[in-house]
Phi, psi and omega in degrees: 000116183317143157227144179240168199226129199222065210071230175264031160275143185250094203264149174250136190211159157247232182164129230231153161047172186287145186310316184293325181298143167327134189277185208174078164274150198254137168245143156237201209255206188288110161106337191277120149320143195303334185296335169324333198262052186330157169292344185296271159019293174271336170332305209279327137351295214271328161324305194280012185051054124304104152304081218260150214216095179256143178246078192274151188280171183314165182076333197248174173030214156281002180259170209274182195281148105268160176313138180297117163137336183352177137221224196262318141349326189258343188258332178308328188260056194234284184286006139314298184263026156287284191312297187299006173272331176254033162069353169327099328124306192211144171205170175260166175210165158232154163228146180263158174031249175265044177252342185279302164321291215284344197266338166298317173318313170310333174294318202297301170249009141246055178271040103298350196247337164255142170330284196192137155206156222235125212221119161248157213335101182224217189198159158268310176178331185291132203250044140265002212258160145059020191269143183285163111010163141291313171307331167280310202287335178285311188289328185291325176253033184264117172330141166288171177245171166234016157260147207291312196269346128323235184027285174275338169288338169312280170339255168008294182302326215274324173322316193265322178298321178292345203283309177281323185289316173337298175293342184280330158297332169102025179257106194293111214272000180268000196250009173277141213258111179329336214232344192257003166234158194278105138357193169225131176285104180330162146251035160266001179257006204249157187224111200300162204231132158271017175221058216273333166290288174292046155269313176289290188320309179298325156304276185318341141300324187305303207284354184286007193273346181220345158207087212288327182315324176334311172258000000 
């Protein structure tokens, strides 16, 4: 099992496609596993000649504790030292929610080391850009579970509060491209997470140190 070493953080990562391709990292957002990033997905990536790079962030999944207090500076170089375990020298990234803070950080402070990078629905700092739902900021900052079927109805709900609001915005959910979206976590795909409260709290610290309007 791929491990990357980031001090004493241990990240757990998989990796889509061929070694000669542009690497392509995926971050995701608070609380979420790297399984979230379906495989249909890093597939179609790797169609488009990708190398592709899925992850859990410190705290989540299979990767290790970080120390109470991080901040979004330490998980950008959480996807630093992804890229350096698979040799990556320059790579692209994307991030969802705060996998979006965090991919900015990375523009900010290697942006010798990146490509290009795609920030989705997140926010920058301005707390006109990027404001959630009332209804999103309660499921985003609702503790996580390590029982499985909590868990995925966790998930599910959050599907559906982005689902409605999408439509409610005049963006239609049929017309988002099947293989080009974050999933609902099977359940052969779920993985109990052992810290699932402090996995959440501790992110959403992170992202209040540069971007507290979010909340």
């Amino acid at each position: 099992m791929p491990r990357a070493k980031n001090g004493e953080i241990e990240l757990h990562f998989e990796v889509f496609g061929h070694v000669e391709s542009p690497v392509l990292i995926l971050v995701n957002g608070l609380g979420n596993q790297c399984l979230s990033f379906r495989e249909d997905m890093c597939h179609s990536f790797v169609a488009a000649g990708f190398r592709v790079v899925r992850f859990d962030n410190r705290d989540v999944g299979l990767s290790s504790d970080g120390t109470a207090g991080y901040t979004l500076s330490e998980m950008a170089s959480d996807v630093v030292a992804v890229a350096d375990a698979i040799g990556a020298d320059r790579f692209h990234t994307m991030g969802f929610s705060l996998g979006g803070m965090i991919v900015q950080t990375v523009a900010i402070e290697y942006s010798t080391r990146l490509l290009s990078g795609t920030s989705v629905m997140s926010t920058t700092g301005d707390s006109d850009v990027g404001r959630p739902s009332e209804e999103a900021r309660r499921l985003l900052l609702t503790p996580g579970s390590a029982d499985r079927e909590t868990a995925i109805e966790a998930h599910l709900a959050g599907q559906r509060v982005g689902a409605a609001r999408a439509t409610s915005s005049g963006t239609s959910k049929k017309s988002w491209p099947a293989s080009c979206s974050i999933g609902p976590v099977a359940p052969t795909e779920w993985r109990a997470s052992t810290r699932p409260l402090d996995g959440t709290e501790a992110g959403r610290a992170a992202s209040l140190t540069s971007m507290s309007p979010f909340w």
